[in-house]
C-alpha positions as CSV (number, residue, x, y, z in Angstrom):
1,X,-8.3,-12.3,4.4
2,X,-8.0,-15.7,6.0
3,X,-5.9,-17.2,3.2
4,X,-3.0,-14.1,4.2
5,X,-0.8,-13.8,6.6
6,X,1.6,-11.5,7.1
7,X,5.3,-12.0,9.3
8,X,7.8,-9.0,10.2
9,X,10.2,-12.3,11.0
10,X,10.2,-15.7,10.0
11,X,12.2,-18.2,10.6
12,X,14.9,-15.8,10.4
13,X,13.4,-14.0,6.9
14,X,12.4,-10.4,7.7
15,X,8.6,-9.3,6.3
16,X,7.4,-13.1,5.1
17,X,4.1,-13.5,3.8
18,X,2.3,-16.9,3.9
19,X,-0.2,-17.8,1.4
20,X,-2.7,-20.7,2.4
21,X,-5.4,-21.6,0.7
22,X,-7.7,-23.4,-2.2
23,X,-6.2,-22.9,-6.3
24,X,-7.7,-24.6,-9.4
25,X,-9.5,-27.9,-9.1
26,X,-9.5,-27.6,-5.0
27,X,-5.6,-28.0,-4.5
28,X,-4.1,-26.7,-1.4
29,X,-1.6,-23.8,-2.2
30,X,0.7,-23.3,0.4
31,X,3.9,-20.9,0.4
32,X,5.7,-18.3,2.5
33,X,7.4,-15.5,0.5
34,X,10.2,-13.1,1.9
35,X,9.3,-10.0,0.3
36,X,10.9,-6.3,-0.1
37,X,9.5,-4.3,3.1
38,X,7.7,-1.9,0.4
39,X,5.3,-4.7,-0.5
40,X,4.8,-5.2,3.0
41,X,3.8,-2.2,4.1
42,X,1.6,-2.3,1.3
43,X,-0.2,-5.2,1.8
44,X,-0.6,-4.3,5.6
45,X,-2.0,-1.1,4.8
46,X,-5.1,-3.4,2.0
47,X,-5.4,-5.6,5.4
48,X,-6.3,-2.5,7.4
49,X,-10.2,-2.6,8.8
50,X,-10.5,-6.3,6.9
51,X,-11.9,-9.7,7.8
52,X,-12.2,-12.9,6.6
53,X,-14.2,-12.7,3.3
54,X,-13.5,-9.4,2.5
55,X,-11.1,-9.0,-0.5
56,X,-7.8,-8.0,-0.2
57,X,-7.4,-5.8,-3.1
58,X,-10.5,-4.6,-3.2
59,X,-9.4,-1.1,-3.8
60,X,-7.5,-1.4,-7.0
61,X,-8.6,-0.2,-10.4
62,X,-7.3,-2.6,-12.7
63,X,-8.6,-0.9,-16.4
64,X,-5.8,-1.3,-18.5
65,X,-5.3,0.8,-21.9
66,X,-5.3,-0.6,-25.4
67,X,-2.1,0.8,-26.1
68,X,-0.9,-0.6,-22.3
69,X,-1.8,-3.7,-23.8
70,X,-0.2,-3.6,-27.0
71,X,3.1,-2.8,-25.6
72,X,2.9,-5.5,-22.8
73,X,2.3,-8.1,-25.8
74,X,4.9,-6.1,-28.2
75,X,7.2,-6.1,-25.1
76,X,7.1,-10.4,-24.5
77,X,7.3,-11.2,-28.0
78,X,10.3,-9.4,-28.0
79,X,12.2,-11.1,-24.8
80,X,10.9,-14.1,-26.1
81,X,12.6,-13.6,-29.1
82,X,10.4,-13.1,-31.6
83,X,9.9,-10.7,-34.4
84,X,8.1,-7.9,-33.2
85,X,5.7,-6.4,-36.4
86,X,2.8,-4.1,-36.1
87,X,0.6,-3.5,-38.3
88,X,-0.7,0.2,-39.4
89,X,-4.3,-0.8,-38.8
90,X,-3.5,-2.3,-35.3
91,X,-1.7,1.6,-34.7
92,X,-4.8,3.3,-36.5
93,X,-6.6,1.3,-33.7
94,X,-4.7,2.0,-30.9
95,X,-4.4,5.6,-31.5
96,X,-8.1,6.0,-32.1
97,X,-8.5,4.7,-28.6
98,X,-6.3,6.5,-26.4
């Protein structure tokens, strides 16, 4: 929670949030991100009853479906342009799994 803050107004920006803290190999991330005021609220209501240590999003459930998957994969092959093939074992997978 320390690494958070959160900013109805900024600097003129209405509902900024302001990352600060340690990413990969110990360098300092620093940013402050106007955001819609849906993700606000949102992030204010995870900060509720918190304090520093405690994770922020400590209430999500992050499981994600084979077939979620497979159509995440399918989907950025296909903006990336690439040709998008499945094959019916992958399919026979997937639906034995859902």
């Amino acid at each position: 929670m320390e690494h958070i803050k959160l900013h109805e107004e900024y600097d003129g920006q209405e509902f900024v949030v302001e990352f600060d803290f340690l990413g990969k190999d110990s360098i300092r991330y620093y940013n402050r991100v106007e955001v819609e005021k849906r993700v606000f609220k949102n992030l204010q209501l995870f900060m509720e009853n918190k304090q520093d240590g405690d994770d922020l999003f400590d209430r999500l459930n992050v499981t994600i479906s084979p077939l979620l998957l497979l159509a995440a994969a399918l989907w950025a092959k296909k903006i990336a342009g690439q040709k998008v093939v499945i094959s019916r074992q992958t399919a026979a997978n997937v639906r034995q799994q859902n």
